[in-house]
Wavefront OBJ file of the C-alpha trace (Angstrom):
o trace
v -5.931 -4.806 24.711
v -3.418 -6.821 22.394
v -0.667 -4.873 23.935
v -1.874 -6.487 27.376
v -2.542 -10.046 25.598
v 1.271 -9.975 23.796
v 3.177 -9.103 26.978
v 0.925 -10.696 29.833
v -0.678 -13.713 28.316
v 1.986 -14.991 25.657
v 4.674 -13.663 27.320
v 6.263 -12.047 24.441
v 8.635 -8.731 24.597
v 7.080 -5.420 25.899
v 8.655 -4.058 22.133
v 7.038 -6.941 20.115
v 3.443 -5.725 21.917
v 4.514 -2.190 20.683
v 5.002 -3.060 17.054
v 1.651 -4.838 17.315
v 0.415 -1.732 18.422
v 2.239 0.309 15.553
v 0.724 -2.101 13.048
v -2.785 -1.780 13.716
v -2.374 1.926 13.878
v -0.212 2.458 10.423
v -2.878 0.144 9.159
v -5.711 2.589 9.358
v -3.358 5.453 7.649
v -2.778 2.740 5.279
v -6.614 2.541 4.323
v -5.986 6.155 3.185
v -2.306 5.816 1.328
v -4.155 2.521 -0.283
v -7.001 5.218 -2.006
v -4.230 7.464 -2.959
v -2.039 5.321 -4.357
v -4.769 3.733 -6.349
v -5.706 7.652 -7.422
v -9.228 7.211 -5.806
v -8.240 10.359 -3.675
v -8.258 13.986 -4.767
v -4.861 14.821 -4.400
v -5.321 18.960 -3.813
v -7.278 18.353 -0.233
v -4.251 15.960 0.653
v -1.567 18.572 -0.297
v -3.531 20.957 1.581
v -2.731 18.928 4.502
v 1.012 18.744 3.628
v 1.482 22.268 2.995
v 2.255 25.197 5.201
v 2.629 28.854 4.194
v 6.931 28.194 3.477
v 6.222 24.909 1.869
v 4.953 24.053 -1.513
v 4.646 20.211 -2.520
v 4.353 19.893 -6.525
v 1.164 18.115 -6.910
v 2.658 15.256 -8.639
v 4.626 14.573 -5.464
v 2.013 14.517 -2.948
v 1.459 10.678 -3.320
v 5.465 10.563 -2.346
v 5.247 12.924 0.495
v 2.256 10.937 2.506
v 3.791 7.775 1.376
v 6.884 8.468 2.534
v 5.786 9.965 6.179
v 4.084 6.745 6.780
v 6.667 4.599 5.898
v 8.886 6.399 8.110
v 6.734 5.343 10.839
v 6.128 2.207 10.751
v 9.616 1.054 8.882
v 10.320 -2.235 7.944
v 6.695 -3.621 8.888
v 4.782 -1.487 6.177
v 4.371 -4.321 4.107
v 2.741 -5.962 7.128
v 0.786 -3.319 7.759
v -0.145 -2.988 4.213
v -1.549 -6.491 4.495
v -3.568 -5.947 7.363
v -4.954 -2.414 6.320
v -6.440 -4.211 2.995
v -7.548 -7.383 4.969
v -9.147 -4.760 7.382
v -10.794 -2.026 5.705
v -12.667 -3.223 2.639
v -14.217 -1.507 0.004
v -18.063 -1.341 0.571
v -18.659 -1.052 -3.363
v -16.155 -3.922 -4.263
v -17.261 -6.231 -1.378
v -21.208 -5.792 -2.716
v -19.703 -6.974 -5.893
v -17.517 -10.155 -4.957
v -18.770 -13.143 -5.657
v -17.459 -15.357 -3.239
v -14.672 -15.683 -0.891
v -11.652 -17.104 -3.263
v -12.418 -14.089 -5.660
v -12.279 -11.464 -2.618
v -9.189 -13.148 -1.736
v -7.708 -13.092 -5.286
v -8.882 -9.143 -5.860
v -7.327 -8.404 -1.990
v -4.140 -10.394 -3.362
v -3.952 -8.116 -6.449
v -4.474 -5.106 -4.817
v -1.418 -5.647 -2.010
v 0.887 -6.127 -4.826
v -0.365 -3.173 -6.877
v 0.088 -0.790 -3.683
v 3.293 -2.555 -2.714
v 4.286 -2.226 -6.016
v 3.186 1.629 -5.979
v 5.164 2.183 -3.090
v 8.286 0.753 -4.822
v 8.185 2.446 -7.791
v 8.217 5.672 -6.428
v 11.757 4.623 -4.404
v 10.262 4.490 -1.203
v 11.105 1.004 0.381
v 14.092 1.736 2.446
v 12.931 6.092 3.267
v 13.149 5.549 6.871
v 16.710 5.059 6.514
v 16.884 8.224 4.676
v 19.504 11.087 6.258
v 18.093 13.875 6.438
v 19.351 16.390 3.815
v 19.418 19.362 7.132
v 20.198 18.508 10.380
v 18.797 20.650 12.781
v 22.264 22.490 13.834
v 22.092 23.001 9.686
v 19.043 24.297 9.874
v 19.560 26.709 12.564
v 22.277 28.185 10.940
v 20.244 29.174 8.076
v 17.815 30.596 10.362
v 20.857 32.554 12.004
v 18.930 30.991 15.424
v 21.116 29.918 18.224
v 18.913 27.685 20.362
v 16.530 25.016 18.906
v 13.058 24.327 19.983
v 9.878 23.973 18.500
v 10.759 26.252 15.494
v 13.343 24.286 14.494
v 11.283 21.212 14.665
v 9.002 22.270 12.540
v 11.617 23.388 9.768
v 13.173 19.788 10.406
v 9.820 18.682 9.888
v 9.285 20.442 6.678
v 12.478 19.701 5.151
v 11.837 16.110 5.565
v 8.738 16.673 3.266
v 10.595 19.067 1.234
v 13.273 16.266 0.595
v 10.055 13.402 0.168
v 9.157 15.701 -3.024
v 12.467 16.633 -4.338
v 14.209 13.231 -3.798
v 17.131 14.518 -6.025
v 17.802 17.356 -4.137
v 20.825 18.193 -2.311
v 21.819 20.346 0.649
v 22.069 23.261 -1.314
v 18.905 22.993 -3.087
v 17.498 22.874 0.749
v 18.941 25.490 1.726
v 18.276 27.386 -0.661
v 14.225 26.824 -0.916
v 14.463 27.812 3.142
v 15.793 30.857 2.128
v 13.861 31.780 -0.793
v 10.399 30.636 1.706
v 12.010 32.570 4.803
v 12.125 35.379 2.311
v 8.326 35.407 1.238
v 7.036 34.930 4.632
v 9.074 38.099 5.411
v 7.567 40.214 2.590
v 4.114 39.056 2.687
v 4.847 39.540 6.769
v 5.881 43.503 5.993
v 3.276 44.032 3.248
v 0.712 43.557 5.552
l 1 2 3 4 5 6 7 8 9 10 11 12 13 14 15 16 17 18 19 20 21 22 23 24 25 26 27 28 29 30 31 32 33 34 35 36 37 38 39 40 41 42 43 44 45 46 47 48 49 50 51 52 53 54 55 56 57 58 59 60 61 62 63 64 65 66 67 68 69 70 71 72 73 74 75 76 77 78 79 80 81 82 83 84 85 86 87 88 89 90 91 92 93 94 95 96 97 98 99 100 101 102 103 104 105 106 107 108 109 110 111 112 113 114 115 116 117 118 119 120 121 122 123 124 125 126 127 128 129 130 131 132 133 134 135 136 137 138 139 140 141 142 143 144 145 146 147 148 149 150 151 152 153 154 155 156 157 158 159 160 161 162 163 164 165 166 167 168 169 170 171 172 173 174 175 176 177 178 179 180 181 182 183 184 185 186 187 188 189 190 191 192
């Protein structure tokens, strides 16, 4: 519907309805990364998520990880999306408590710049820029693969979290936890 009201009715760019779009949906993760950051969220069921059977996120980078994926997609309007996920999805239990509307509009205020604050602590303002540390024609070298696909995707996809929870890692370090996972999947794969 605003997609449709942004391109037909105000005649804007079919790209600024799609970033409209993009910032109503990062919003709602947003809700989520907004618990998290503020450690309201247990952590283990979120890593859970994260995790595969090659990948292991230390627990005390989880909050980086899911940060850092949703930054990636929404880029340089996170902070915009920030402000409409905590106009749009108040707390039920802090709302009963408010007062009146200048102090829910003072506690909303301090909450966007604890999260945004959060968010650039951890060095995450700027991660969509990030290179990847493994490209995918890296990547399938490891693997001793010659074609890509879906395989590779996922690997891509998993050292992009991989490099989310070891932001001081380099190539080699990469390379060598996809070797060292490759290597477990293959014994617990033969033990079996």
């Amino acid at each position: 519907m605003s997609s449709y009201i942004i391109k037909h009715s105000l005649k804007l760019k079919g790209s600024d309805a799609e970033t409209v779009v993009n910032i109503h949906a990062a919003s709602e993760k947003f809700a989520e990364l907004v618990l998290l950051l503020e450690s309201r969220v247990d952590v283990r069921t979120l890593k859970e998520k994260l995790e595969d059977e090659y990948l292991e996120i230390p627990t005390d980078s989880v909050k980086r990880v899911c940060a850092g994926l949703i930054l990636r997609e929404i880029k340089d309007f996170w902070r915009v999306a920030l402000l409409v996920s905590i106009l749009s999805y108040p707390e039920a239990e802090n709302a009963a408590n408010i007062l009146n509307k200048q102090d829910e509009l003072h506690w909303r205020k301090e909450k966007y710049i604890r999260v945004e604050r959060a968010i650039t602590d951890i060095d995450l303002d700027g991660v969509w820029k990030l290179k990847p540390v493994l490209d995918g024609k890296s990547i399938m070298g490891v693997m001793q693969v010659k074609s890509g696909g879906p395989l590779i995707g996922k690997w891509q996809q998993r050292a992009l979290k991989w490099q989310l929870a070891h932001p001081n890692g380099t190539m080699d370090d990469c390379i060598e936890w996809m070797k060292q996972s490759q290597s477990k999947r293959q014994k617990l794969e033969s033990s079996t």
